[in-house]
N, C-alpha and C positions, 0 to 999 in steps of 0.2 A: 485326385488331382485338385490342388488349392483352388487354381483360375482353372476356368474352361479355357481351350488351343483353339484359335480358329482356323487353323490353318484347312483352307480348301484343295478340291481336285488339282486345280491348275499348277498351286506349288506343287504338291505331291508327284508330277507328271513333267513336273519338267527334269531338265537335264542333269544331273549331280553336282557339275560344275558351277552351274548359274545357283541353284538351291546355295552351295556352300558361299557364294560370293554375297547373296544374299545375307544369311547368316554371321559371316562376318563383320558384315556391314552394321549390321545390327547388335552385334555383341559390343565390338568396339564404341557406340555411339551408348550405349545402355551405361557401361563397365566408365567411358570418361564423363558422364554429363548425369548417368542415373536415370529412374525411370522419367520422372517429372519433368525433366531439363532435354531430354531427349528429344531428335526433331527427325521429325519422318523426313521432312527434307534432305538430310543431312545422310541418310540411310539412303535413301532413290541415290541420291546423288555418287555415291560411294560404290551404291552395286551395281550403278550405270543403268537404271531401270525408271519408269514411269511413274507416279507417284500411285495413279489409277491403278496400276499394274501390282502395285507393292498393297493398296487395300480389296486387291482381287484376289489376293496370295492367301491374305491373314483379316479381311476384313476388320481389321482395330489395330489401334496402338498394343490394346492391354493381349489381344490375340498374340502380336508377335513375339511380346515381352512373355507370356505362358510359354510358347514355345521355344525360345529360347531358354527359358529357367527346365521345363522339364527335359530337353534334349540336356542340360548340365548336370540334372538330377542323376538320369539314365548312361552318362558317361563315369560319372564318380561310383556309382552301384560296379557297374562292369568293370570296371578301373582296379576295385578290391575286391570284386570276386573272383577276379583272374588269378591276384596274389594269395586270394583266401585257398582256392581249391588248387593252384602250383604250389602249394606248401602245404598241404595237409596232411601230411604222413609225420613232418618235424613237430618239434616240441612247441610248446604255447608262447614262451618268450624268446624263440625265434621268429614265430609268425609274427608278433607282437614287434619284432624290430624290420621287419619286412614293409609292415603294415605302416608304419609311422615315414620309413623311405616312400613309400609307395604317397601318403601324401603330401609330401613336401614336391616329390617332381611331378603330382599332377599339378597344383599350383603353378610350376617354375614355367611349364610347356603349356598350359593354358591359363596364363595372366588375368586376361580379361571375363572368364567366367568366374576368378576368383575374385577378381575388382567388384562384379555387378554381389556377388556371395555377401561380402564385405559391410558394399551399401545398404545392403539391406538390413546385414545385424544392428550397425552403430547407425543407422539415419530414417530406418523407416519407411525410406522411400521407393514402397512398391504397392501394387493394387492390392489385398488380401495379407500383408506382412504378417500375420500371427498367422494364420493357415499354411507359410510357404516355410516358415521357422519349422514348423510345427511337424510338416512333411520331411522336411531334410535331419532336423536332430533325432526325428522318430527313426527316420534308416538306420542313421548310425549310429544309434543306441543297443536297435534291435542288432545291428551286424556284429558288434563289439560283444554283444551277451549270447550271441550264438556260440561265439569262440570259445568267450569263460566257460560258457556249459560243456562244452564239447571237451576242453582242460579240464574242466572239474570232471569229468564222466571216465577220461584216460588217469586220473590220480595226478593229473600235473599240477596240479592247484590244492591248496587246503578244503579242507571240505566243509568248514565251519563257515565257508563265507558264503557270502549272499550275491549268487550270480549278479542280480539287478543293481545292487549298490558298486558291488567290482567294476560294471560294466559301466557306471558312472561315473565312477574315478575316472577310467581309462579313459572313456572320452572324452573329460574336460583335460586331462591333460595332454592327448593328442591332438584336440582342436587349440588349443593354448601354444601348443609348440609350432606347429602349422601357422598359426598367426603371425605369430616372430618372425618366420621367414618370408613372408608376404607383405605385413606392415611396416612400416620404419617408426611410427611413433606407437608402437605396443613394443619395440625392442630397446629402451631408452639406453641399456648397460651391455647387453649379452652380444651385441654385436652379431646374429642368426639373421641378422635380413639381409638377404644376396650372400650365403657364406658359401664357402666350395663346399663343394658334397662330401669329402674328407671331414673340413669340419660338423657338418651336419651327422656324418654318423660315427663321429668320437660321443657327442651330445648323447645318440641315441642311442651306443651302447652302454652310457653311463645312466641314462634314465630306465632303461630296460633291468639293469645291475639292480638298481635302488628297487624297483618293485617287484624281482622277483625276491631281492629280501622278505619282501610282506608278504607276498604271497605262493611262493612253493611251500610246499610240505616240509615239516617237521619230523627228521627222520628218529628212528626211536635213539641211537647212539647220538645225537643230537639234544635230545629232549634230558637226556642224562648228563650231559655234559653241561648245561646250562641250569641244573638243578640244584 
């Protein structure tokens, strides 16, 4: 873990309703204002609670902000591990168009984790920013290279390739397409920010088409044909 959580007994024990109202309060005030800009005022205020009460919770600013960044962490892991292991029987660039659906509506239905996500890439503004990069692109690098390998080990993939470098492509252009649909000024032409989920996955069977060009195998009637 980048930041240490401080969250104490008292949150931990309270009710589920008040904990998520809290939460909210805190995501929303992170996600519009950023770490820095952020006012614990404005958080009590929101979750209808004490200010006393809210540094008895999480003892620090930088406490609630950890917890909030790792509870986003541990939702996006669980998020595609659902789709990884409900699709593990199909082929690799099915999962692969699965996977890419799967982040555009986490995005859609939780905005504001992807707002605070955002800040942090293009502005720096959080306690440890190279540590908290460093935790999240490390996931999903690993999660992406588990799948090439697991394709490559079934023959679904060429075998000349280098799981780690695959699994690099893969996710700069999954984090890249993700972006579009979240930012307005990273989509200046393609029109992908707020598109219907129709358009969203014409996109992603066309981008999925393109790469399994490069990368399925080379069948031997193939390989003569193009000789």
């Amino acid at each position: 873990m980048a930041i240490p959580s401080t969250e104490t007994e008292y949150f931990l024990n309270l009710a589920p309703g008040k904990q998520q109202r809290i939460l909210e309060a805190a995501i929303h005030e992170f996600a519009e204002r950023g770490y820095e800009s952020a006012s614990m005022n404005t958080v009590v205020k929101s979750a209808g609670i004490s200010k006393g009460a809210l540094f008895k919770y999480f003892r620090s600013k930088t406490g609630l902000f950890a917890f909030v960044y790792r509870m986003a962490l541990d939702q996006v892991k669980a998020y595609l591990r659902t789709v990884r292991d409900n699709s593990r029987e199909e082929n690799f660039f099915v999962r692969l168009e699965k996977i890419m659906r799967a982040g555009v509506e986490f995005i859609q239905c939780r905005p504001g984790l992807a707002r605070i996500y955002y800040r942090i890439v293009y502005t720096g503004d959080a306690p440890e920013k190279q540590k908290l990069l460093k935790d999240i692109r490390g996931e999903s690098l690993k999660f992406i290279q588990s799948l090439v390998q697991q394709a490559m080990d079934r023959n679904e993939l060429r075998p000349d390739l280098d799981p780690t470098v695959c699994a690099f492509v893969l996710e700069c252009i999954l984090d890249r397409f993700i972006q579009v649909h979240h930012l307005e000024f990273m989509d200046p032409t393609l029109k992908l920010c707020g598109a219907s989920a129709d358009t969203s996955d014409q996109w992603i069977r066309q981008i999925v088409h393109m790469i399994r060009i490069g990368l399925q195998p080379i069948s031997s009637q193939t390989r003569k044909e193009s000789s």
